[in-house]
N, C-alpha and C positions, 0 to 999 in steps of 0.2 A: 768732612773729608772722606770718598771713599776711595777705598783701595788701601795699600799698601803706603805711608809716604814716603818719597824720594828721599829727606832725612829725618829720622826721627833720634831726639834728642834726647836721654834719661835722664836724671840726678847728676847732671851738671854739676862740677864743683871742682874751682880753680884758686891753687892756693899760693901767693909770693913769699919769700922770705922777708924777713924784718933785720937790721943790722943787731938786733936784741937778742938773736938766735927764736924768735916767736914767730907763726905764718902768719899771715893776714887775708883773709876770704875774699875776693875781687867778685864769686861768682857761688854761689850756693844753691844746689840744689834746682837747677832749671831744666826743667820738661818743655820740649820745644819741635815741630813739626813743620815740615815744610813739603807740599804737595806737586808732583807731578804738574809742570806747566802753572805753577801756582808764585804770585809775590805775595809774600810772608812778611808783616811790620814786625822790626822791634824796635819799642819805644823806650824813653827815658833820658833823665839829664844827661849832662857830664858827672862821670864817677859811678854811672849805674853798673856799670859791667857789660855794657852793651858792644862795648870794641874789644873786651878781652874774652869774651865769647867765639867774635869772630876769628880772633887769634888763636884760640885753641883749636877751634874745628879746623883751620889752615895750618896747623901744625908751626906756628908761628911765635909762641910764648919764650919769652926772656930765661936764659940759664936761672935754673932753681926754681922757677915754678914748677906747682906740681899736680895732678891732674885726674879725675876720678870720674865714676862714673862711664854712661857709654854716649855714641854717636853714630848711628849706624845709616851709611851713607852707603844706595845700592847696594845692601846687605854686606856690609864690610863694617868693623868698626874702626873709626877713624882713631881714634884712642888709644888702642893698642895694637896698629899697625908700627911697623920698624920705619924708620927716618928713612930708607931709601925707599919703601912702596909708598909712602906720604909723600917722597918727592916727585915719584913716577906720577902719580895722582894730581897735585899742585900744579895748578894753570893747565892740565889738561881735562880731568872727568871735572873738578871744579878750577874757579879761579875767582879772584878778588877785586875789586875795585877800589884803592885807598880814598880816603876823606878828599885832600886838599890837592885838585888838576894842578895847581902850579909848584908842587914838590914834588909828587907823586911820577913826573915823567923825568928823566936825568938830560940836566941842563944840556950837558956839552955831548951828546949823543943823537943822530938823526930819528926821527920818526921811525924810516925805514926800518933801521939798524935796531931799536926797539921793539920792533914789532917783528921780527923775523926769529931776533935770537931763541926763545923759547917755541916757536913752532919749528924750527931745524932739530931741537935739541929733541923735543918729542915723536916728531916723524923724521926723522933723519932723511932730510931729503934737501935738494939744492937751494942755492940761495936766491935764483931766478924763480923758481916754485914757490918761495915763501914769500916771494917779494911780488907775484900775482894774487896770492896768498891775503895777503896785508892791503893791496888795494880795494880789494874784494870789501874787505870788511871797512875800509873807509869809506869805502862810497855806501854801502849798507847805513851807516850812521848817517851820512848826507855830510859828506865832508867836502865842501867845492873842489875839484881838481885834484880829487886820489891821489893818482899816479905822480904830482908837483907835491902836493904834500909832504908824499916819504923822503923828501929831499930837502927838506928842511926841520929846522929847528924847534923844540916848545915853547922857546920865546917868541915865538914868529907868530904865533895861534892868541887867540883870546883865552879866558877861562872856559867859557862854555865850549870852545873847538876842543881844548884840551882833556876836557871830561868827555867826551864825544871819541876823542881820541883812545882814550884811556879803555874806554866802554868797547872799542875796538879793538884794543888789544885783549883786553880779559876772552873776549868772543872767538878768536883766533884757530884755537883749539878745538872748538865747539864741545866746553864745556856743555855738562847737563844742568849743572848750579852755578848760579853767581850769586856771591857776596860781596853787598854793596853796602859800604862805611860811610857815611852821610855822605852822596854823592852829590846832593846839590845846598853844601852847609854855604860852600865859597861862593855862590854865583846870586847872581839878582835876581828877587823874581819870578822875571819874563822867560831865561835863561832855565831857571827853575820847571817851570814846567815845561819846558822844548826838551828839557830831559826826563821828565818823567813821561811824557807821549811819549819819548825813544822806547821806554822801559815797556812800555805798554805795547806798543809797536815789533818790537821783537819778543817779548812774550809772545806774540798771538802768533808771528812769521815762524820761530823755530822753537817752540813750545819750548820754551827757555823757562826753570824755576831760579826765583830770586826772593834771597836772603834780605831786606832792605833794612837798616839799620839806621833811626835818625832820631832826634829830638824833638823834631817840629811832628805833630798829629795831623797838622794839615798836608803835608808830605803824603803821609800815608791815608790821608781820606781822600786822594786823589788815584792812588795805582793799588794799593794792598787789597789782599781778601781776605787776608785776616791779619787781628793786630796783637800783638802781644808788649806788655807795660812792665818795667823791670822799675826796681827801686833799691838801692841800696845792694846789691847784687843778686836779690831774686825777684822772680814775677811775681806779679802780685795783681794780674787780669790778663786775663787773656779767651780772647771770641771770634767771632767772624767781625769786619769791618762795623758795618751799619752798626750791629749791637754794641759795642765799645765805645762807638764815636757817637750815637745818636741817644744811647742810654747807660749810662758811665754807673758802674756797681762798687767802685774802690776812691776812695777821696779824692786818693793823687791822682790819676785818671781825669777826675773830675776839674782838680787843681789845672792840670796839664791844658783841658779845652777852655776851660774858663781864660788862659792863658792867650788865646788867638785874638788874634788882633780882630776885635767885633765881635766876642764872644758872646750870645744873650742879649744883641741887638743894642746894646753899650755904646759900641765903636771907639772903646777902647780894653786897657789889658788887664785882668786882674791876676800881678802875680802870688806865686804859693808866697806865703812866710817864710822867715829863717832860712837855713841855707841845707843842704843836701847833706848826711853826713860824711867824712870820708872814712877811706880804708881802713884806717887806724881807728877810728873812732865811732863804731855803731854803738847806739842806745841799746840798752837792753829791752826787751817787747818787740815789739813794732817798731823798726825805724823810720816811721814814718810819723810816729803819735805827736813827736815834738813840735811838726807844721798840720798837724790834723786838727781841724776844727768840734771833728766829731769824736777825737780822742776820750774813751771809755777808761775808767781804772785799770782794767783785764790789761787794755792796750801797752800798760807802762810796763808790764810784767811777762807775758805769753808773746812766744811768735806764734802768727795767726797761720797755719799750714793753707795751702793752697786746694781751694776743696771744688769737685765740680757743682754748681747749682741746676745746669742743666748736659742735654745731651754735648753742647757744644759751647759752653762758655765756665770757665774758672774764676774765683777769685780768693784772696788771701785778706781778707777781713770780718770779721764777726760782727760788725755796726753795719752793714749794709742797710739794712731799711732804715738808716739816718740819712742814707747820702741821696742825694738831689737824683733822681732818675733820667730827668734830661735835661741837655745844654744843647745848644744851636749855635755851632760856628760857621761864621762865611767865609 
């Protein structure tokens, strides 16, 4: 990456209460970078800390979470900004894209009506302006018939119109970041990639940077430039695209691709072992040695720090020259 980045992420580290009066880590210690006109993957299961990452940088976390570390977003830190210039900032310099298009937009409200409310509130300006506003950016997504659209409902749209939609609202403001929460978990597919071209398509139209957050690797060896792999609440690889996904340095990385449907010319799936730890429940060492195949003694004892091997690639494991160097997914 050169320059400055758009967001740069320190020692992350977000903590929940426990009804025990104890915290419990959702997110430790994550170094994270996101470049000017750049989509940025982060990867990992359910439970990794992938969605309460983007929670925090949105100033979005649950009463009693607690919150350390920096984020420094156009040279501001997000972190220790006061609730009202985070709110000034939300959905206008950034904005969000939630997971699930068929929750994510309010049933009994119009299109229109959703998409106006927060660009009035930001530019304070008429509801005719914001409702040209709002077509603007529908037809931008390739929404049939704009201007009919805002006049109706989200029940009236499919999933893929309504992620489409959504993507248009976040846009509205002309944020400089978007964070996107597995944006195409809910859709099929075909669907699937008609929204990652969009992704790509307005990256390049209005040098749009994007946060992309998902599970699927194949997601992200489609739009990202670089990929970043969480496990348990911290990274544990992170490179450019190509290096991640064509020569995998961390098990579960490897786990992850081995994972795609066709992985290694198979043409089928092979899943990780055992199950993810949760919140409550991390191993001591490595939370990952329990489904690691290439688990070492050290592993059950030592967290492996996140160390760089080269100019542009990290990883948090010390067995590396055990783990398979390449996998080939289609």
């Amino acid at each position: 990456m050169t320059g400055a980045p758009l967001l740069d992420v320190t020692d992350l580290t977000v903590s929940l209460p426990h009804p025990d009066g104890s915290r419990l880590f959702a997110v430790r210690d994550l170094n994270l970078r996101v470049g000017a006109g750049q989509i940025a993957g982060l990867a990992g299961e359910s439970g990794s800390g992938k969605s309460i990452t983007s929670l925090a940088l949105m100033g979005l976390l649950p009463d009693g979470a607690k919150v350390s570390g920096s984020a420094m977003f156009e040279g501001r830190d997000l972190l220790s900004m006061s609730a009202r210039d985070r709110a000034a900032l939300r959905g206008r310099q950034m904005a969000m894209i939630f997971q699930d298009p068929m929750t994510a937009l309010h049933p009994m409200l119009s299109i229109g009506r959703q998409m106006t409310e927060h660009y009035r509130h930001h530019f304070a300006t008429t509801q005719a302006k914001a409702m040209r506003r709002a077509e603007e950016m529908l037809d931008l997504v390739r929404i049939p018939d704009p201007r009919g659209a805002l006049k109706r409902s989200p029940h009236q749209f499919s999933g893929g119109m309504r992620q489409r939609i959504a993507i248009a609202m976040a846009l509205c403001c002309e944020p400089t970041l978007i964070i996107a929460d597995e944006p195409t978990t809910a859709l099929d597919v075909t669907v699937q990639a008609g929204i990652l071209r969009l992704f790509e398509r307005l990256r390049g139209e209005l040098d749009l940077s994007v946060l992309l957050i998902t599970h699927d690797l194949g997601v992200m060896s489609a739009v990202a430039d670089r990929v970043s792999v969480m496990y348990a609440g911290r990274l544990v690889e992170g490179g450019a695209r190509a290096d991640v996904l064509t020569r995998p340095r961390h098990p579960y990385t490897h786990g992850l691709l081995n994972a795609l449907p066709g992985a290694g010319g198979s043409g089928g799936m092979q899943t990780i072992p055992g199950l993810p730890p949760s919140i409550a429940t991390h191993p001591p060492g490595c939370a990952f040695h329990p489904r690691c195949p290439f688990c070492a003694p050290s592993c059950k004892v030592d967290t492996p720090p996140l160390v760089a091997i080269s100019d542009d690639r990290r990883i948090a494991c010390p067995i590396d020259p055990l783990a398979p160097k390449k996998v080939t997914a289609s």
